[in-house]
TORLUM-621333 format. One record per residue: residue in three letters; x, y negated, z of N, C-alpha, C in turn. Coordinates in steps of 0.02 Angstrom, whole numbers, plus 50000, padded with zeros to 5 digits. Each point is the difference from the previous one (the first is absolute). Example, Ala and Ser with C-alpha at 12.3 -4.5 7.8 and 13.67 -1.06 7.14 Angstrom:
// residues 2
resn n_xx n_yy n_zz ca_xx ca_yy ca_zz c_xx c_yy c_zz
ALA 50660 50284 50390 49955 49941 50000 50045 49940 50000
SER 49982 49947 49964 50042 49941 50003 49961 49945 50037
END
This chain:
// residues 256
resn n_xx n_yy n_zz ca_xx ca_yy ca_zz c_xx c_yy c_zz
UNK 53879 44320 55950 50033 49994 49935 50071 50027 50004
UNK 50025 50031 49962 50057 50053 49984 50069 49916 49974
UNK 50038 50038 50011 50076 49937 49953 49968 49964 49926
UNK 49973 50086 49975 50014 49979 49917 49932 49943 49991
UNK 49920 50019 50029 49975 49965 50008 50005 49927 50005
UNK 50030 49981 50060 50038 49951 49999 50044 49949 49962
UNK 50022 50047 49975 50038 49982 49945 49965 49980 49944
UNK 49938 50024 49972 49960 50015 49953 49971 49917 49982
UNK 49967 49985 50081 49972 49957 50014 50018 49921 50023
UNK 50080 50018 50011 50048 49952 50037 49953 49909 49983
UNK 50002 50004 49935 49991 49937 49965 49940 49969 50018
UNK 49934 50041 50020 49946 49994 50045 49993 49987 50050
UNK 50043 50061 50045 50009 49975 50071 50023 49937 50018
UNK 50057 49988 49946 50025 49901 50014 49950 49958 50013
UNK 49966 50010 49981 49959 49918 49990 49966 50007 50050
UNK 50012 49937 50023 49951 49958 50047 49924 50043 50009
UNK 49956 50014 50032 49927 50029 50012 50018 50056 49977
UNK 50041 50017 49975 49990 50101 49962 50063 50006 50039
UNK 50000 50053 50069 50031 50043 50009 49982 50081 50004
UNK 50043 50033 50042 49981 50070 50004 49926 50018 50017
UNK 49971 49970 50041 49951 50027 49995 49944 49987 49940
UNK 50015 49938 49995 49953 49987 49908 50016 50066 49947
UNK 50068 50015 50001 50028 50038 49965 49959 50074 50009
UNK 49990 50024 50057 49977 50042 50037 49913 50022 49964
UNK 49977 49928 50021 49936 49984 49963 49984 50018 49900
UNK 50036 49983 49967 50005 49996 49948 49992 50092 49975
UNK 50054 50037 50031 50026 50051 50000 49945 50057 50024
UNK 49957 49995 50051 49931 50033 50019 49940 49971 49971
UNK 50025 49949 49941 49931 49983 49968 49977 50046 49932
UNK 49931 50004 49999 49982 50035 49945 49965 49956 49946
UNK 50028 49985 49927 49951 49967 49964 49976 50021 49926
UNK 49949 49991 49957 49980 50039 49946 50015 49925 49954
UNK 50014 50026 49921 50008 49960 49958 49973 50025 49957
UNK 49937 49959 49986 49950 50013 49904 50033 49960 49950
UNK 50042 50041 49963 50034 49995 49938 50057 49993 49996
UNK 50028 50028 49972 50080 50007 49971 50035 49966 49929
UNK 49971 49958 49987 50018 49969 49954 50056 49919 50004
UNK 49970 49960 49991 50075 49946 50023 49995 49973 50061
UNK 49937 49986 50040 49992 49976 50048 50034 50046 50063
UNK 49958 50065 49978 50028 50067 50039 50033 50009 50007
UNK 50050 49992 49941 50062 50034 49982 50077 49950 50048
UNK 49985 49928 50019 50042 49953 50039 49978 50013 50081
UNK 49909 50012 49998 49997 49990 50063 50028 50073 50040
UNK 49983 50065 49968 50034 50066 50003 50063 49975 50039
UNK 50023 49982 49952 50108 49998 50005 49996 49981 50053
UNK 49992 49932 50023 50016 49942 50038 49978 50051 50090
UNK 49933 50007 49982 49982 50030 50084 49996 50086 49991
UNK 50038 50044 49955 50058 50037 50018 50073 49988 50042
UNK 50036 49954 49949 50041 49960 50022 50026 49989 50080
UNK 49931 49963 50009 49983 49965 50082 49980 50073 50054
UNK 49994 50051 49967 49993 50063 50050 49941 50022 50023
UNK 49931 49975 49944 49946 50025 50025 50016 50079 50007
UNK 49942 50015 50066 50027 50066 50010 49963 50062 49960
UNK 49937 49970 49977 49942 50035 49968 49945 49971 49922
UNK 50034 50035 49962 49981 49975 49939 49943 50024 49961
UNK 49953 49978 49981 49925 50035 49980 49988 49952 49923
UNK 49995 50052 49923 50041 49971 49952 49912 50037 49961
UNK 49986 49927 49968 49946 50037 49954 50010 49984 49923
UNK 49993 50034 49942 50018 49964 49942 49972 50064 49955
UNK 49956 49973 49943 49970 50074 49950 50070 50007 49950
UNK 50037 49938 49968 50018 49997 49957 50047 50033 49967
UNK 50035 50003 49964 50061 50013 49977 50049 49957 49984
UNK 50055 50013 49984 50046 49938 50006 50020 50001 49897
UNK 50005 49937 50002 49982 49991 49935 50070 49959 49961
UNK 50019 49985 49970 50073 49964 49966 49982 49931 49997
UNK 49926 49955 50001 49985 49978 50012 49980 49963 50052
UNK 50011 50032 50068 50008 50000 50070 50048 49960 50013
UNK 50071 50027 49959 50053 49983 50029 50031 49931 50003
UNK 49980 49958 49969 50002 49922 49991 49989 49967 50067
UNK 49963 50042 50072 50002 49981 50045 49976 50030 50060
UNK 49994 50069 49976 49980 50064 50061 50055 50016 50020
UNK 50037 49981 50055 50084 50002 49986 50011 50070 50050
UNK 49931 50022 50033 49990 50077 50038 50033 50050 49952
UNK 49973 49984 49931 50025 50050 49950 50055 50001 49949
UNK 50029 50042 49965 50043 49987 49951 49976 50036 49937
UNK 50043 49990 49948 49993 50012 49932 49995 50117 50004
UNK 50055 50008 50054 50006 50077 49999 49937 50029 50037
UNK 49944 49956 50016 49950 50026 50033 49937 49998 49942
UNK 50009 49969 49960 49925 49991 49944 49981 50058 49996
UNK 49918 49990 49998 49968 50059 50001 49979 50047 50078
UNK 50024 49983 50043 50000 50010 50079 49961 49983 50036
UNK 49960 50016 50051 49959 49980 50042 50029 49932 50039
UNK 49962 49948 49997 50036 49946 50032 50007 50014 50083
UNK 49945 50034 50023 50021 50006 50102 50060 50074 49976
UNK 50019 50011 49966 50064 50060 49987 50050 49954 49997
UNK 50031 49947 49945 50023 49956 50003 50029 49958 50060
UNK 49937 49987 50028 50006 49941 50057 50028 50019 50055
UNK 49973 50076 50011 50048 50032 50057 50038 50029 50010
UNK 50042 50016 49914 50056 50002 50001 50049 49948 50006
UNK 49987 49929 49971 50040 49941 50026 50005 49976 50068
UNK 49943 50007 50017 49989 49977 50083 50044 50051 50033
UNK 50003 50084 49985 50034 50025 50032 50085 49984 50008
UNK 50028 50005 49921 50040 49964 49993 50050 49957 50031
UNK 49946 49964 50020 50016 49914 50041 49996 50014 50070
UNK 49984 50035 50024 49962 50010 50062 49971 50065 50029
UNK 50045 50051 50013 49948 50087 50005 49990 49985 50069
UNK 50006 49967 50039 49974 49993 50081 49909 49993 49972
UNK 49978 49944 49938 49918 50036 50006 49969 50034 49981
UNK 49969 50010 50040 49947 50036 49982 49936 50004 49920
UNK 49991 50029 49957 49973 49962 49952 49961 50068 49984
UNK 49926 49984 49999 49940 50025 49993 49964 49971 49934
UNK 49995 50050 49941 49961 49959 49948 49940 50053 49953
UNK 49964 49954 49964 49941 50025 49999 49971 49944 49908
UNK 50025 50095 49970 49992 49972 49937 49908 50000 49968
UNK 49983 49931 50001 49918 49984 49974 50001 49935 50000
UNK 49935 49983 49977 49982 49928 50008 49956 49992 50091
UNK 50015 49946 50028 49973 49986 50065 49941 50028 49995
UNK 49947 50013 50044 49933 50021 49992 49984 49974 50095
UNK 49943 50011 50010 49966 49984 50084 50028 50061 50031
UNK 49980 50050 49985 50008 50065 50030 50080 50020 49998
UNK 50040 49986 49971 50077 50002 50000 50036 49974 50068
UNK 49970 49921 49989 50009 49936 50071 49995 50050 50044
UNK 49918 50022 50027 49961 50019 50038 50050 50036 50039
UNK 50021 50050 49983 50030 50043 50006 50071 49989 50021
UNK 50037 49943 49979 50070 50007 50021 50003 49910 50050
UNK 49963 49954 49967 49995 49938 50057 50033 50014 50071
UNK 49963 50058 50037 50000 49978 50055 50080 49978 50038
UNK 50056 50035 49976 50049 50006 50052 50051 49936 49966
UNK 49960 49962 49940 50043 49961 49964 49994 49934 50051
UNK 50055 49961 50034 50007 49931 49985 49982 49947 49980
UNK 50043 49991 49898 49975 49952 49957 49981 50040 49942
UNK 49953 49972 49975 50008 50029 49903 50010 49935 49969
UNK 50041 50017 49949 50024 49941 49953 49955 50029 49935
UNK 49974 49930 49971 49977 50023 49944 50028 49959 49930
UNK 50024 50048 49953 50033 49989 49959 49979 50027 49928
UNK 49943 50004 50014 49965 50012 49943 50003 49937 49948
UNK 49961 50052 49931 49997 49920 49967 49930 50005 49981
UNK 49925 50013 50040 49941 49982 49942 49945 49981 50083
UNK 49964 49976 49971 49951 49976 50077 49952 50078 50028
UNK 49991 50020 49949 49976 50083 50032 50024 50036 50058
UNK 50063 49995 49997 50051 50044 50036 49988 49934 50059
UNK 50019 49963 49975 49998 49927 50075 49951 50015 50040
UNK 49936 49993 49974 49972 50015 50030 49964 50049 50075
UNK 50011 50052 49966 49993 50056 50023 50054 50026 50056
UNK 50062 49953 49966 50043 50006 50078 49996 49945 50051
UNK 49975 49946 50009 49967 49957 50032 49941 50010 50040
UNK 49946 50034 49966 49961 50041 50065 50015 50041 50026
UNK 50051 50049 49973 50013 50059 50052 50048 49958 50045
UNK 50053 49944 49988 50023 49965 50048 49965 49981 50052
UNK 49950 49961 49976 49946 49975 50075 49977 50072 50024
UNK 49983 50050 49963 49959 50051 50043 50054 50024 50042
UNK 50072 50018 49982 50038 50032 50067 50031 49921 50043
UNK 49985 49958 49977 50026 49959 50058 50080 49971 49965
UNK 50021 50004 49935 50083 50004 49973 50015 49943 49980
UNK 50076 49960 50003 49996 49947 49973 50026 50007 49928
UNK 49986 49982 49962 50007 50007 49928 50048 49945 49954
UNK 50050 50010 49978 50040 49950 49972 49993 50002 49915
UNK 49971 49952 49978 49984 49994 49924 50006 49977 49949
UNK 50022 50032 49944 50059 49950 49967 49983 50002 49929
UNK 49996 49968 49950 49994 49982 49937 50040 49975 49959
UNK 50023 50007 49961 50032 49946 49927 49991 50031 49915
UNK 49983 49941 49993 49991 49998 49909 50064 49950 49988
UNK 50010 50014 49927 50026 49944 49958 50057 49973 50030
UNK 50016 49944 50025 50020 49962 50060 49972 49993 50066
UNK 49940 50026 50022 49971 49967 50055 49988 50061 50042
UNK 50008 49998 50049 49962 50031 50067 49987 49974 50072
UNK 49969 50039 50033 49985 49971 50043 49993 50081 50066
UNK 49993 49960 50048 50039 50059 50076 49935 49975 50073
UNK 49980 50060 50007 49956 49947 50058 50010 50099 50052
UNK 49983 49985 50066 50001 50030 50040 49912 49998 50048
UNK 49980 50073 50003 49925 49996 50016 50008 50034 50091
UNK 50012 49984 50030 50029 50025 50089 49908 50012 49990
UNK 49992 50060 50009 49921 50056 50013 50003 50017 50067
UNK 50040 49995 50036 50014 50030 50053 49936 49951 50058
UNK 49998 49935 49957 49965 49929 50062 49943 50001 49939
UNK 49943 50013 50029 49938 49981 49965 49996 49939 49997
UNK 50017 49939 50027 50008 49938 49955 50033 49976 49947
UNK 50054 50045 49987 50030 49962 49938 49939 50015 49952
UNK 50041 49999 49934 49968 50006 49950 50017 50055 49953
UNK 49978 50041 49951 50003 50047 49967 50031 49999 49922
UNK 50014 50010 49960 49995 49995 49912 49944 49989 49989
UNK 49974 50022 50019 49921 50002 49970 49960 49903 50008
UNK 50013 49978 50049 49992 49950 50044 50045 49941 49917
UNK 50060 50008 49996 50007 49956 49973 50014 50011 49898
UNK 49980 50060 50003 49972 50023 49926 49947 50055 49994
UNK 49933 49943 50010 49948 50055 50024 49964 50061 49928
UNK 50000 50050 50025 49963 50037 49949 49946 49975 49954
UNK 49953 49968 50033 49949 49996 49947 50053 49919 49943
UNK 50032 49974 50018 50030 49965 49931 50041 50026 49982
UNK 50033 50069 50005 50040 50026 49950 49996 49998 49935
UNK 49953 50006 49964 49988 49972 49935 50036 49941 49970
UNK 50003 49952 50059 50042 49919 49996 50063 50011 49974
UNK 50017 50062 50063 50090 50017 49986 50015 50017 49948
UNK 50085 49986 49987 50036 50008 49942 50014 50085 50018
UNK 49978 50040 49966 50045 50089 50007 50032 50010 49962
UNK 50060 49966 49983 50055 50018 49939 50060 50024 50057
UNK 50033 50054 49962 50046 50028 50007 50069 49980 49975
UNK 50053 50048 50007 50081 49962 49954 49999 50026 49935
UNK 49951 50060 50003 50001 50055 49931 49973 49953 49928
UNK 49961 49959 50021 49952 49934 49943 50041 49939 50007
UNK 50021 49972 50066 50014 49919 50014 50086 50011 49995
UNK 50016 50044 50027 50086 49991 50026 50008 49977 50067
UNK 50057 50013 50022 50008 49969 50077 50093 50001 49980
UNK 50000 49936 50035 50074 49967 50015 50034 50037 50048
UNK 50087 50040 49981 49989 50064 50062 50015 49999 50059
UNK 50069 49931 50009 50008 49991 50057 49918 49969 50046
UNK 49962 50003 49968 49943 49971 50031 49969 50031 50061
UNK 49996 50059 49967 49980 50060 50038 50032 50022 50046
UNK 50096 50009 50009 50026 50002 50041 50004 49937 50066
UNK 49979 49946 49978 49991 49975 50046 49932 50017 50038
UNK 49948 50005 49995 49941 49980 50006 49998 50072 50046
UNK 50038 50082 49983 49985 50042 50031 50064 49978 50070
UNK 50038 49971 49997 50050 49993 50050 49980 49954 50040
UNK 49931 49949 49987 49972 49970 50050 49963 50044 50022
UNK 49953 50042 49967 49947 50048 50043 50063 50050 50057
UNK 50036 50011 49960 50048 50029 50064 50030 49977 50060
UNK 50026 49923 49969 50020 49971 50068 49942 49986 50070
UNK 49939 49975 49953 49942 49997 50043 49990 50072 50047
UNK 50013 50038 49982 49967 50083 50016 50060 49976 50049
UNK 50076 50007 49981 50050 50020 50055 49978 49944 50074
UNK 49975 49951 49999 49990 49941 50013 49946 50024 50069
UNK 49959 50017 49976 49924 50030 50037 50042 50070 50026
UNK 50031 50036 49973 50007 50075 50041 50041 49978 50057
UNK 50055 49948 49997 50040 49996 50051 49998 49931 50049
UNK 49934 49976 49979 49974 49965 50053 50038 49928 50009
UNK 50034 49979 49934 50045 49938 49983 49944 49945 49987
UNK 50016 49937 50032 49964 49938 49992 49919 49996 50027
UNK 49978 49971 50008 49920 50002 50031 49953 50016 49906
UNK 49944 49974 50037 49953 50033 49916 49998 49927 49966
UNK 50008 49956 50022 49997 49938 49946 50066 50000 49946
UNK 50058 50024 50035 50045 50046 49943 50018 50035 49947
UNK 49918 50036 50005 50004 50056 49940 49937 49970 49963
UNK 49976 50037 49972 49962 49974 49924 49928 50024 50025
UNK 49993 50020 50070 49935 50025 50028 49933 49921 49974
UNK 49964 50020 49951 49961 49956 50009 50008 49940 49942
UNK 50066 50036 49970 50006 49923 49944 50040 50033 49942
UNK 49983 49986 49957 50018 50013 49915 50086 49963 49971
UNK 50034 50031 50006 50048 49959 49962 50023 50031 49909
UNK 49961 49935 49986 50019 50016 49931 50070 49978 49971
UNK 50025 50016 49944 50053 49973 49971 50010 50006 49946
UNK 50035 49956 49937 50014 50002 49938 50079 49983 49988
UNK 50024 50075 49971 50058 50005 49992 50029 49954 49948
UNK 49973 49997 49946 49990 49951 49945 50033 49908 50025
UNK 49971 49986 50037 50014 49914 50056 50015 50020 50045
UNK 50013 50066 50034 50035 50008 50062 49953 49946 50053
UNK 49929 50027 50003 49965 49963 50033 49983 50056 50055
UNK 49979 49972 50074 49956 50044 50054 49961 49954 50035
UNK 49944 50041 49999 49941 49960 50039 49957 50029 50047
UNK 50005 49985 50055 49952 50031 50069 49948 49989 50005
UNK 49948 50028 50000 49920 49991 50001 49981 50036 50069
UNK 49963 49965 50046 49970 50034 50050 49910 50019 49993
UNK 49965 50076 50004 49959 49975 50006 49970 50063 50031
UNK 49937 49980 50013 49949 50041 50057 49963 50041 49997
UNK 49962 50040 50056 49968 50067 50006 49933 49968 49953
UNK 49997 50042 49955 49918 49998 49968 49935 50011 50053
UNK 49962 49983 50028 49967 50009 50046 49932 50048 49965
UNK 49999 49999 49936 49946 50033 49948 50044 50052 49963
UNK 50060 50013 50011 50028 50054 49995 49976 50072 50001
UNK 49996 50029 49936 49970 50062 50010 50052 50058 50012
UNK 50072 49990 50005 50008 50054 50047 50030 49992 50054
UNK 50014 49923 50043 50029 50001 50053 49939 49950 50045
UNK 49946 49989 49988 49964 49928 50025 49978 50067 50059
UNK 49974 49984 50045 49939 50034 50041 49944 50015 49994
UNK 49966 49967 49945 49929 50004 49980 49990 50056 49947
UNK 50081 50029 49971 49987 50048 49975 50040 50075 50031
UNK 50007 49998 50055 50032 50060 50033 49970 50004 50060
END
């Protein structure tokens, strides 16, 4: 690491369990983020910020005036703009030490397929169970740990899927496909979403990500394995632990 580096990072290196070499870690990590919208748009900043070294940015959309209530990636002089154009112009901005690779579409298998392998984490910051989906098996198929994040209204919730250990458990495992029908699929575009909501909720998927790349705290630490929901509304949080689906159709054994 160079002075300015150093410098960059000073506030990191302080603390207790994160020194230079965590720092080190963070900085040769590579991770992908599905969606650029509010979740994206905090968790982006935050592990720019922290010096990821390799940024992999997916988003179809455009950036909308409507966005801006809490896509804070974008501004009012960008409407009308490709949001991964956007995003990596702020990230650059903040941060030209990363690297930032983006890829204007909606997620697809064959997209993953194709770029998975050299990634780390993928954060998913989407907002509809389609897209969840589909990045959850390609997680188990390359082996990735997946950090996953949601909010409506007031509420979201943050859980971490470590793919890397065929025992944990998957997305799929604890919102299985065949009851999707059960699930709620509303968006902010119909329901609304509260905005600081979102900035929190993507700054936990980030802290978790910085958390796992630089090898801080053991795994009962991070959200590997357990749901934390929260309601901004009562300023409530609640930890849920729960387990590998063993009838799991895309992480069980009986179907791979």
């Amino acid at each position: 690491m160079n002075d300015q580096q150093l410098m960059r990072y000073a506030r990191h290196i302080l603390l207790e369990n994160y020194g230079v070499e965590q720092q080190k870690k963070i900085m040769n990590s590579n991770i992908l983020i599905v969606g650029l919208g509010g979740l994206g748009s905090s968790a982006s900043i935050y592990l720019a910020s922290s010096g990821i070294g390799n940024m992999t940015l997916i988003d179809d959309d455009v950036v909308d005036i409507s966005n801006l209530q809490r896509q804070i990636l974008h501004n009012s002089s960008r409407i009308g703009q490709l949001k991964v154009d956007s995003a990596r112009k702020t990230i650059l901005d903040l941060n030209p030490e990363v690297n930032v690779n983006i890829f204007h579409c909606r997620v697809n298998e064959e997209l993953l397929h194709n770029i998975l392998d050299p990634i780390d984490i993928v954060l998913d910051c989407s907002d509809n169970f389609e897209t969840r989906y589909i990045i959850n098996s390609m997680c188990f198929k390359f082996k990735k740990t997946l950090v996953s994040g949601a909010a409506i209204r007031f509420s979201g919730q943050v859980s971490v899927y470590d793919l890397r250990d065929q025992n944990n458990p998957c997305y799929n495992c604890l919102f299985p496909y065949e009851k999707m029908d059960l699930l709620e699929n509303e968006n902010c575009s119909t329901t609304g979403v509260f905005a600081p909501l979102v900035g929190i909720v993507g700054s936990i998927q980030a802290s978790e990500t910085i958390k796992i790349l630089a090898e801080i705290g053991s795994k009962d630490e991070t959200l590997i394995g357990k749901l934390l929901r929260l309601n901004i509304l009562d300023m409530s949080f609640k930890t849920s632990k729960f387990e590998k689906d063993n009838n799991c159709v895309v992480c069980s054994s009986k179907f791979f």
